[in-house]
C-alpha positions as CSV (number, residue, x, y, z in Angstrom):
1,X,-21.0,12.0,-0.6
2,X,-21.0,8.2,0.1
3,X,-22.3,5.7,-2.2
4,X,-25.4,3.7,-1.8
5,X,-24.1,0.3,-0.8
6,X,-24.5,-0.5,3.0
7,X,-23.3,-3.8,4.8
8,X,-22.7,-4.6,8.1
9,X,-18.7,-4.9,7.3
10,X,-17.0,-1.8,8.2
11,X,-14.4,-0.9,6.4
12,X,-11.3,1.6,8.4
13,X,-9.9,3.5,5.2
14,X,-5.8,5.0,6.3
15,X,-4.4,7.9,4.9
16,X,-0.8,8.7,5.7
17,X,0.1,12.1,5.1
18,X,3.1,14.7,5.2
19,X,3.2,18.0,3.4
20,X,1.0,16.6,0.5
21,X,-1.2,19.4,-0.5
22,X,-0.5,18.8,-3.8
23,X,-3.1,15.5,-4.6
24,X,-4.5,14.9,-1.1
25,X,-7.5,16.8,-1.9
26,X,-8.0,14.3,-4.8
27,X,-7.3,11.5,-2.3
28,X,-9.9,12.5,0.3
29,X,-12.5,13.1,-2.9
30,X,-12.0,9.5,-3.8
31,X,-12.6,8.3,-0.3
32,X,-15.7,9.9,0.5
33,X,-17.6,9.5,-2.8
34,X,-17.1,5.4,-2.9
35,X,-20.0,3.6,-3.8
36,X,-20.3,2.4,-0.4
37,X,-21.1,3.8,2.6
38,X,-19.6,2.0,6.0
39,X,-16.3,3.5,5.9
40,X,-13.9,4.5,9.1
41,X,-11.7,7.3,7.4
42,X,-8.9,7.7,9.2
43,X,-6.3,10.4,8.6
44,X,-2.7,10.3,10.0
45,X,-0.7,13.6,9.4
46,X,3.1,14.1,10.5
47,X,2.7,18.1,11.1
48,X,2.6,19.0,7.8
49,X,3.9,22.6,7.1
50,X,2.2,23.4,3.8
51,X,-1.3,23.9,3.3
52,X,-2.3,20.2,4.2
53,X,-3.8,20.8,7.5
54,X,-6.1,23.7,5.5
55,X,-7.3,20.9,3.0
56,X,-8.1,18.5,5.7
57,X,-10.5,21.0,7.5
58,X,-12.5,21.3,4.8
59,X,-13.6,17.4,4.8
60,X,-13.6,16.9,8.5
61,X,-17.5,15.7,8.1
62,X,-16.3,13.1,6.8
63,X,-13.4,12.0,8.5
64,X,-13.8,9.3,11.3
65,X,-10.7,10.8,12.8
66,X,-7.6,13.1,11.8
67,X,-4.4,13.5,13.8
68,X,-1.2,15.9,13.0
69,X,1.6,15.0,15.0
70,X,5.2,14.2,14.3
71,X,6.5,10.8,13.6
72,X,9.2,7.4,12.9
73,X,7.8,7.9,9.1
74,X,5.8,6.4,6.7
75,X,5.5,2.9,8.2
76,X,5.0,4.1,12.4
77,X,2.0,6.1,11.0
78,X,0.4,3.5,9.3
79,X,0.8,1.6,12.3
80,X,-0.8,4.6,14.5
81,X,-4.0,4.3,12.2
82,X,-4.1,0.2,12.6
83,X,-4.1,0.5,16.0
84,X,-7.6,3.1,15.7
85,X,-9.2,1.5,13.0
86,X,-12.1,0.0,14.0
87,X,-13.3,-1.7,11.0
88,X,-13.7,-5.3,10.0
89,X,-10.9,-4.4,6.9
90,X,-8.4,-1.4,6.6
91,X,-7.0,0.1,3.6
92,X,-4.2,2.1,2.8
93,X,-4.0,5.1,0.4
94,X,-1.9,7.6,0.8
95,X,-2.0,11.3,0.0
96,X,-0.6,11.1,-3.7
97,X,-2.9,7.7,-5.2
98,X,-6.5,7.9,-5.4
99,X,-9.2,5.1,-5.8
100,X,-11.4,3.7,-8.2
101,X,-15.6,4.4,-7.3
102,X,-16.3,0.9,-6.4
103,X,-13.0,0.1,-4.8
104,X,-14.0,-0.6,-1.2
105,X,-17.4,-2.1,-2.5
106,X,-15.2,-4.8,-4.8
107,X,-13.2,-5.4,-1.9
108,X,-16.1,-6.0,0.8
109,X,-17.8,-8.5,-1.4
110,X,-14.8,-10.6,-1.8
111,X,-14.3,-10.2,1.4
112,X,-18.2,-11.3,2.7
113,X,-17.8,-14.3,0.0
114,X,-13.7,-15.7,1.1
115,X,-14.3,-15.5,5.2
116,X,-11.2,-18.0,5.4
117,X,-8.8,-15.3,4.0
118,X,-7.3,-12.2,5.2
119,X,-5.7,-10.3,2.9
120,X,-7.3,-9.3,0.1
121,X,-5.5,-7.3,-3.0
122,X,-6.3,-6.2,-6.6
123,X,-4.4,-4.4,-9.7
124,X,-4.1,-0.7,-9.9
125,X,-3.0,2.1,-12.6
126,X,0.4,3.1,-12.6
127,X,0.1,7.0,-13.2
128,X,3.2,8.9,-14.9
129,X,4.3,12.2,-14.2
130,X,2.3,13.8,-16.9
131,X,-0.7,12.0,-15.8
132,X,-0.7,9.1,-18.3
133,X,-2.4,5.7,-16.6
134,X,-1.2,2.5,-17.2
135,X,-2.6,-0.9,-16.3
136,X,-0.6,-2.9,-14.1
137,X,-1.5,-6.3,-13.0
138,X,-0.4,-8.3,-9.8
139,X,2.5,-10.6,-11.0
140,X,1.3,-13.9,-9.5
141,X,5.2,-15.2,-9.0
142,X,6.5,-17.2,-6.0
143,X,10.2,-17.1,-7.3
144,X,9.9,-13.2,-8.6
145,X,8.1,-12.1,-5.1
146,X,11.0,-13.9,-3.2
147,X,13.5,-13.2,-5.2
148,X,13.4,-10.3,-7.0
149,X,10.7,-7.3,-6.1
150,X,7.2,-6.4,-4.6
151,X,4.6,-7.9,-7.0
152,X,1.6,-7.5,-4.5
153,X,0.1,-3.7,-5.5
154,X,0.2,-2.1,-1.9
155,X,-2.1,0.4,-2.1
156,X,-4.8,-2.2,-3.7
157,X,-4.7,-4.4,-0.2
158,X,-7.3,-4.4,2.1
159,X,-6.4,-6.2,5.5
160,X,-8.7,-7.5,7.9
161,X,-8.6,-6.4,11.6
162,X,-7.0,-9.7,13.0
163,X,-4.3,-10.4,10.6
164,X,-2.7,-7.1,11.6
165,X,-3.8,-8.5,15.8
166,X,-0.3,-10.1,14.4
167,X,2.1,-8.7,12.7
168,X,2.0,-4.9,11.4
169,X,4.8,-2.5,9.8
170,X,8.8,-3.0,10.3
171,X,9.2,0.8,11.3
172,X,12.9,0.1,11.1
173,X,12.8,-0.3,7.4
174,X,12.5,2.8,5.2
175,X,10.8,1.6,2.0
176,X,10.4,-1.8,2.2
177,X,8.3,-2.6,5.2
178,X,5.4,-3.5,2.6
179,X,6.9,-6.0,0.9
180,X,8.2,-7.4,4.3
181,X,4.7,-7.4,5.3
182,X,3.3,-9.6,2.6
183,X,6.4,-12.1,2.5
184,X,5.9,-12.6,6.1
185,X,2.3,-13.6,5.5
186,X,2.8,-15.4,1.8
187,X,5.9,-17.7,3.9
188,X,3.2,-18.3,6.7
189,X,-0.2,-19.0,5.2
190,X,-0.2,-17.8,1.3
191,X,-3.9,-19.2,1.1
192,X,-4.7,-16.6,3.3
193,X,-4.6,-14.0,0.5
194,X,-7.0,-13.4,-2.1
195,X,-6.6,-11.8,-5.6
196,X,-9.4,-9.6,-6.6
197,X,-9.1,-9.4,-10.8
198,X,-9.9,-6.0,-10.8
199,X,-7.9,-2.1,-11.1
200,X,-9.2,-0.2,-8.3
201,X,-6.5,2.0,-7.2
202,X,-4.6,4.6,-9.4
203,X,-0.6,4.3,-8.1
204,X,1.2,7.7,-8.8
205,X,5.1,6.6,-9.9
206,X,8.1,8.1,-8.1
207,X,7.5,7.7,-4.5
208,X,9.9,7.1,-2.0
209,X,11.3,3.8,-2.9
210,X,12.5,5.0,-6.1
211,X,14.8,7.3,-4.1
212,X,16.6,4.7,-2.4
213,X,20.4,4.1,-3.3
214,X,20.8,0.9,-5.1
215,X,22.9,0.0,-2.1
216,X,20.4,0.8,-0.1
217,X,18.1,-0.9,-1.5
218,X,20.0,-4.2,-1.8
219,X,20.5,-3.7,2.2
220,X,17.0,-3.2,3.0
221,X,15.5,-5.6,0.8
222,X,17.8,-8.6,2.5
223,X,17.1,-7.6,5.6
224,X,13.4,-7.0,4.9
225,X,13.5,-11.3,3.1
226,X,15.2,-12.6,6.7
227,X,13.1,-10.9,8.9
228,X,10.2,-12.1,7.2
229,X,11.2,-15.5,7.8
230,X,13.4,-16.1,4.0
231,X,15.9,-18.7,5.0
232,X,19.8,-17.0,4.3
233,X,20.3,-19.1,1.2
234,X,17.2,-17.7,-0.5
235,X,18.1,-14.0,0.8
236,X,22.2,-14.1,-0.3
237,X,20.6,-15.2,-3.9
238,X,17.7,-13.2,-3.7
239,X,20.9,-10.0,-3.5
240,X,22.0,-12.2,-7.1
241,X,19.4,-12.4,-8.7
242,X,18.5,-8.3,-8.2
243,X,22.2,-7.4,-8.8
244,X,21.8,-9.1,-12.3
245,X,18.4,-7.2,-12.9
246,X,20.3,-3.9,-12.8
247,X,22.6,-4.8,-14.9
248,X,20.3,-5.8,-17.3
249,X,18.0,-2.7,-17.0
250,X,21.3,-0.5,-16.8
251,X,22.4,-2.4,-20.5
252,X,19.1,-1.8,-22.2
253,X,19.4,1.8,-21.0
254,X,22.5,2.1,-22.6
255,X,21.6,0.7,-25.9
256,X,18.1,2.5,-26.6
257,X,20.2,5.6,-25.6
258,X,23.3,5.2,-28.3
């Protein structure tokens, strides 16, 4: 059941879902017991085979609306649920994290007290394979977020209605449509975004991205930096800089392991 806090601000929650009957119950749960109550819950499935569908039926009281159709992946069904979220903010979690209680309640009242900004993010617990949870928080670098990696915590972001009126998802990017995202909006306003000092999503490890080639990876991450606006400079070091981080990961690998 939904939480006692009521405001004005709706709040469109997105869950992206493919054959995930593993955590989504757990996902749903975390949704519909948040502390407050105004929440859109939107639930986009891509014909899941497995018992998904099942699990969904059993919470449709609670779900704003539910779809289970095939799709372009991750990053086209997140954009199907921007276009029918109806809320003031939206929120992504998908099917394997979960949220803290008060996670859409911290995020509202930031919100209701920084009306100049539009992006609003937070630190979350990184959550190991045998369920071990980490604290991780947001890396506040300029030259490591253009550069190197990701150091916004996607699943912690909560992005209001009209900043995704312009831009939304790459779908022609497999893993790293995200991070093109929030580039694109760091290079063209970064006082837009707001840091909320809090954990209030738990981030399972060994997603997609980490099944990306190295190649890959290099590829999409360039291509991601340019089309958010990284002059080709910045981008040709930015392939540098991340070619001398594997190395350096692959060496430390090495040594703990002779």
């Amino acid at each position: 059941m939904l939480g006692m806090r009521f405001s004005s601000k709706k709040v469109s929650v997105i869950t992206v879902v493919y054959n995930g009957e593993r955590y989504l119950e757990q996902t749903i749960q975390s949704v519909i017991n948040q502390t407050y109550e105004n929440i859109e819950y939107i639930i986009i499935d891509g014909g899941s085979t497995d018992n998904t569908l099942d699990i969904v039926s059993r919470y449709l009281d609670y779900i704003s609306y539910f779809i289970s159709e095939p799709d372009n992946g991750l990053y086209d069904a997140m954009n199907k649920g921007i276009r029918i979220a109806s809320g003031d903010l939206i929120g992504m979690i998908n099917s394997d994290d979960w949220y803290e209680p008060n996670a859409v309640e911290l995020m509202v009242d930031a919100y209701e007290n920084n009306l100049d900004k539009t992006i609003f993010h937070a630190d979350c617990y990184d959550v190991s394979c045998d369920g071990v949870r980490k604290l991780r928080n947001f890396h506040p670098s300029e030259l490591k977020l253009k550069y190197y990696s990701m150091t916004y915590i996607h699943p912690s972001m909560f992005v209001s209605k009209h900043e995704y009126s312009k831009h939304v998802y790459d779908v022609n990017l497999k893993v790293f449509s995200d991070y093109k995202f929030i580039l694109e909006s760091y290079l063209s306003d970064k006082k837009k975004i707001h840091y909320v000092h809090k954990a209030i999503v738990n981030f399972r490890l060994g997603g997609i991205s980490s099944k990306l080639s190295f190649f890959d990876s290099m590829k999409e991450g360039y291509i991601a930096r340019r089309t958010a606006g990284l002059g080709r400079p910045e981008s040709i070091m930015s392939l540098f800089v991340r070619a001398l981080g594997a190395l350096y990961s692959r060496s430390k690998g090495l040594l703990s392991n002779s």
